[in-house]
C-alpha positions in Angstrom: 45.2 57.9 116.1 44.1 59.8 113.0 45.7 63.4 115.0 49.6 62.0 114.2 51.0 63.0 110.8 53.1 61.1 108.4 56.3 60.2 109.6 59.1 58.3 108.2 62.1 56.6 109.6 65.5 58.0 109.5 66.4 54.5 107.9 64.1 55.1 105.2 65.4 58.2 104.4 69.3 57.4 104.9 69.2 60.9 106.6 72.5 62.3 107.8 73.2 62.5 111.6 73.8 66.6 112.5 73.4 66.3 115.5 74.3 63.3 118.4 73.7 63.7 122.1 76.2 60.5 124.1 75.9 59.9 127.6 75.4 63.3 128.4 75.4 64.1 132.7 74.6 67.6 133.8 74.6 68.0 137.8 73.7 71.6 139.6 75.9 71.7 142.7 74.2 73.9 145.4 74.5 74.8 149.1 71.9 71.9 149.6 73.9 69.0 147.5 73.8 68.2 144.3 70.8 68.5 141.6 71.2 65.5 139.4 69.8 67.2 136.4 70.5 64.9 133.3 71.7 61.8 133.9 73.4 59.6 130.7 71.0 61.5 128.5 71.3 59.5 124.4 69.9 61.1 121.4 70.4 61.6 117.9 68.9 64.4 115.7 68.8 64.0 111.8 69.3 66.6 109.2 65.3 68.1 108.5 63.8 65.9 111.5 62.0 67.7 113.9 62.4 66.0 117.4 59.6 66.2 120.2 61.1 66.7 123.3 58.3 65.7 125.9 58.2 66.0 129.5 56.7 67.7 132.5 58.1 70.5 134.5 61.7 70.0 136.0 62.3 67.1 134.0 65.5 68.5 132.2 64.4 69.7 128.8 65.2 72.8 128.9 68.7 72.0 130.9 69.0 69.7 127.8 68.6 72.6 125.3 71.1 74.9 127.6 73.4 71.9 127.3 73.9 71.7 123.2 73.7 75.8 123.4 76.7 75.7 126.0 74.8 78.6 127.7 74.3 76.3 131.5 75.3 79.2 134.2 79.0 77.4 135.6 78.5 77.6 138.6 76.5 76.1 139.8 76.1 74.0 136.6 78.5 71.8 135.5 78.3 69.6 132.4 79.7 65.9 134.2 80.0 63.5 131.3 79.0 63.2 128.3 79.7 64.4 124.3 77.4 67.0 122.0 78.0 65.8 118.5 77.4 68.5 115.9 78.4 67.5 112.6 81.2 65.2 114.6 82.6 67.9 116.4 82.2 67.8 120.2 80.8 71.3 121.1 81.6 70.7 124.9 85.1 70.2 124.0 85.5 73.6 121.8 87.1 76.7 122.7 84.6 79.9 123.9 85.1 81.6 120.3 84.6 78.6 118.1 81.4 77.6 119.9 80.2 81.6 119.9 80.4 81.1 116.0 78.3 78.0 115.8 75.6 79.3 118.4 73.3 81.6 116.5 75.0 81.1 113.1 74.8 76.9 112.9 72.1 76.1 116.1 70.1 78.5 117.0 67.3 78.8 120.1 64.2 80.1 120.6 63.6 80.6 124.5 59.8 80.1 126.4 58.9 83.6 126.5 58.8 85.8 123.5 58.4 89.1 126.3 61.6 88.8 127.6 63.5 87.3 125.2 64.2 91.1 122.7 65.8 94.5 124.2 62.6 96.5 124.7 64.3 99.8 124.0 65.8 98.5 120.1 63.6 98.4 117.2 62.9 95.0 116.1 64.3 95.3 113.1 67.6 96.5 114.6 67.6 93.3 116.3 66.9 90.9 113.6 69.6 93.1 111.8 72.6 93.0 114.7 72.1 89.2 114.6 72.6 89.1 110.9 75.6 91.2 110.9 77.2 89.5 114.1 77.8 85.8 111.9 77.5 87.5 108.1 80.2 89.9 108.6 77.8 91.8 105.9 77.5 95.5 106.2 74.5 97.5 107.5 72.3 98.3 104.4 72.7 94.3 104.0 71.9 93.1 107.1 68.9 95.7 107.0 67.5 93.9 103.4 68.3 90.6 104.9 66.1 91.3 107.8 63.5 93.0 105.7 63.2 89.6 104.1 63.0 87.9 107.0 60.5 89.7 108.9 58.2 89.8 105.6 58.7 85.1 105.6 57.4 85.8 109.4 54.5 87.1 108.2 55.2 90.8 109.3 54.8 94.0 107.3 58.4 95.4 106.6 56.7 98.3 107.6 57.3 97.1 111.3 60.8 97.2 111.7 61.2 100.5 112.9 58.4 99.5 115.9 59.5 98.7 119.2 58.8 95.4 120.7 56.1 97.0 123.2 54.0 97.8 120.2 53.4 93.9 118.8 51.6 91.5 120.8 52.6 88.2 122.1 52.0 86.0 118.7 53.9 88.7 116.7 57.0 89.2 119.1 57.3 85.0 118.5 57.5 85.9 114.9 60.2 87.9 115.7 62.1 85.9 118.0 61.8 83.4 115.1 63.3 85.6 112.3 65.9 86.2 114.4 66.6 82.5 115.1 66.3 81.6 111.4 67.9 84.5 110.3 71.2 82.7 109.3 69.5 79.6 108.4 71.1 77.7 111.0 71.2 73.7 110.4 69.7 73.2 114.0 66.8 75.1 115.9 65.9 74.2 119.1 62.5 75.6 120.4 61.7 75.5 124.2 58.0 75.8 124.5 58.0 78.3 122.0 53.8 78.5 122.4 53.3 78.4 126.5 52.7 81.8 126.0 50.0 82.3 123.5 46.7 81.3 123.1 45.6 78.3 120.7 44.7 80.3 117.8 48.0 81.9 117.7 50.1 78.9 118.9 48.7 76.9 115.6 50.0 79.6 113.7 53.0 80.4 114.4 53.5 76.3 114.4 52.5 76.1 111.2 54.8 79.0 110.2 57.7 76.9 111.9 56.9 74.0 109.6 57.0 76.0 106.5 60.0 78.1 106.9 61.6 74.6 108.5 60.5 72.8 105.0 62.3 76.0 103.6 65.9 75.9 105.3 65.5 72.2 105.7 66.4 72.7 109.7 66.8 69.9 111.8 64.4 71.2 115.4 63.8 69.9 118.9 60.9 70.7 120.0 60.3 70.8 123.9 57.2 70.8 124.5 54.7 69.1 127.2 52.1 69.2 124.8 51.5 65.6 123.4 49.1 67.1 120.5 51.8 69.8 119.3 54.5 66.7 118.5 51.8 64.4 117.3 51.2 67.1 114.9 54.4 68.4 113.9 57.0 66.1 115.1 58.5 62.9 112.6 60.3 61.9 116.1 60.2 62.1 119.8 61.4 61.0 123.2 60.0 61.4 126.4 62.0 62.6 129.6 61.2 61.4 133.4 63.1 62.8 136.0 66.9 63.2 133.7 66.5 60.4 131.5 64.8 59.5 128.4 62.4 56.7 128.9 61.1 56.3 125.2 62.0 57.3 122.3 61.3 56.5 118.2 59.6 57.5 115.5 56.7 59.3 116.8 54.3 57.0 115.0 55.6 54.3 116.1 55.2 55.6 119.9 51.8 56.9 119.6 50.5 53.9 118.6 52.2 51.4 120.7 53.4 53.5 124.1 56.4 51.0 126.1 57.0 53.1 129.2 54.2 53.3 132.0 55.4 56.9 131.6 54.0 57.9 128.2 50.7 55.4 128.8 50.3 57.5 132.1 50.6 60.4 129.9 48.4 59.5 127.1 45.5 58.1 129.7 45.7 61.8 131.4 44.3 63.4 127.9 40.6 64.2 127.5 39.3 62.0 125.1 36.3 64.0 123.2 34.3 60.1 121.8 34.4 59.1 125.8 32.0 59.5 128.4 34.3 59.6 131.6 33.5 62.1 134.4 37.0 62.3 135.9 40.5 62.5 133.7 42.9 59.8 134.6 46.2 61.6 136.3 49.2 59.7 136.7 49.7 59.8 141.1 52.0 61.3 143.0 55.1 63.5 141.8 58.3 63.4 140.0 61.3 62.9 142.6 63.7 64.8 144.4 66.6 65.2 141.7 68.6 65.7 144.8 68.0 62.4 145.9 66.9 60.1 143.0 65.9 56.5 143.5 68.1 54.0 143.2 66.1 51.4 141.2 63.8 53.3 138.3 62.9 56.4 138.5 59.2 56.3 137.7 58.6 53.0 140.2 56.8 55.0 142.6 54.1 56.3 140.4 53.9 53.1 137.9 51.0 50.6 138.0 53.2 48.1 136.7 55.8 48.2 139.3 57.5 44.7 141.1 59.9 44.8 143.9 62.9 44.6 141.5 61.9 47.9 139.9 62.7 49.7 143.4 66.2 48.5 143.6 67.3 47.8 139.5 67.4 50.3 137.0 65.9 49.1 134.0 68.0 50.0 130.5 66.8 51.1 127.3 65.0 48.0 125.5 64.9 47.7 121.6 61.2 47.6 121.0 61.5 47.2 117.4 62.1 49.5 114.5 63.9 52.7 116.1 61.4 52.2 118.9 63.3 51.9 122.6 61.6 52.1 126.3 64.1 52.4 129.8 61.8 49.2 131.3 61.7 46.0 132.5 58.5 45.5 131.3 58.9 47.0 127.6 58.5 44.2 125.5 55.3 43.2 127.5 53.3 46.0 128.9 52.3 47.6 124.5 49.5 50.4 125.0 47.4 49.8 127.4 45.8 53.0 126.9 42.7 53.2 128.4 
């Protein structure tokens, strides 16, 4: 697959561990029962990596994301189990004023959509500038230069600043969600969706833009995204979510070319291919389940081509695949790509 960039292992690298997700539960208890959101979710995030964060709609990335920012409404969310390493410290385990310090200032997030994410009746440079001088403790006229600068690395005139955020469009109002998020060079961003919004032309912009001003501030990012192409094309790692749990996960390379999980082949299959001459795209069947009333054996076994009896009742762990290459399946070390 000629699409998937250059990617090296942490290993290689000996990067530094910023950031290390362990056995992490969030439930959402409701009138109906209880919403089994994440369940025992592992990962780890190096210094300058950008993760991919893959899955479909309602699969828990972007509880995930609300998870590390501390930011899950309580109630009816409730964080079950589970540690959020940054730099060793346990963010879940902080007090409310230590972890305002780090959100914004240390990890940083950029939500879906651009629209709703600025105050429509401040200037955008006000805003860029109030988040500046809530971490910097810097006063106005230097919180003003600082995001002068920043709105010019966004690719804005400075000129703007005094505009409202009415006046830019959808691709320009990301660039300014952006400069705010970057704004303190914060070791960790984490982008939900960041392009559903915009149309292809401006998406591969302002992803490009994210990959310079990342190179830049050397910021570790999670990318959620259900866009295989986007992490093939900007991400060194990824892991794939099903239904609250990671089902592969490695260096995106390594995935891409040899897929483990029935999940991410299903995934794959389901792309348009532009050298073949099939009528028909090849979905994966059926839908995610209930996370109100999750299977007892694995979670994909419905839906999975591959499936035996013991798949309904066991579930399957996370299998080393090789390298920093793991799949939740029985069938891990046996099933390698079929892509069709």
């Amino acid at each position: 697959m000629h699409w998937i960039r250059n990617s090296k292992s942490s290993e290689d690298n000996n990067l530094e561990k910023i950031l290390e997700i362990k056995n992490l539960t969030v439930h959402y208890e409701i009138e109906d029962g209880t919403v089994h959101a994440l369940n025992e979710i592992n990962l780890v995030l190096e210094e300058g990596i950008t993760l991919g964060l893959i899955g479909e709609t309602g699969a828990g990335k972007t509880t995930l994301a609300k998870a590390i920012m501390r930011i899950i409404p309580q109630p009816p969310g409730k964080v079950v189990s589970g540690e959020v390493l940054f730099n060793g410290t346990n963010l879940l385990k902080i007090n409310k004023t230590a972890m305002r310090k780090i959100r914004g200032e240390q990890i940083s997030m950029i939500f879906q959509d651009p629209m709703s994410s600025l105050n429509p009746v401040m200037k955008v440079g006000d805003q860029i500038a109030e988040a500046i001088k809530t971490h910097e403790h810097i006063s106005s006229v230097e919180a003003n230069q600082k995001a002068c600068e920043m709105i010019e690395l966004v690719g804005i005139n400075a000129e703007r600043m005094e505009e409202y955020p009415h006046q830019f469009s959808g691709g320009m109002k990301q660039r300014v969600v952006i400069a705010i998020a970057l704004a303190c060079s914060p070791k960790v961003l984490i982008a939900d969706e960041p392009t559903t919004a915009l149309d292809v032309t401006i998406q591969a912009q302002v992803l490009e833009m994210m990959q310079n001003l990342k190179k830049k501030f050397n910021t570790a990012t999670i990318l959620i995204t259900h866009d295989l192409g986007i992490v093939a094309q900007n991400c060194e790692k990824a892991a794939i979510i099903y239904a609250g749990e990671i089902v592969e996960r490695g260096v995106t390379r390594e995935i891409f070319k040899d897929m483990r999980h029935p999940y991410t082949i299903g995934l794959m299959n389901s792309i348009p291919k532009i050298h073949s001459d099939k009528q028909r795209l090849s979905p994966i069947t059926g839908l995610m389940p209930d996370p109100m009333s999750l299977p007892s054996g694995c979670r994909f076994y419905e839906r999975c081509k591959f499936a035996i009896e013991k798949c309904k009742h066991e579930a399957p762990e996370m299998v080393h695949v090789g390298g920093e290459h793991w799949a939740r399946c029985f069938f891990a070390k046996s099933i390698s790509n079929r892509v069709e």
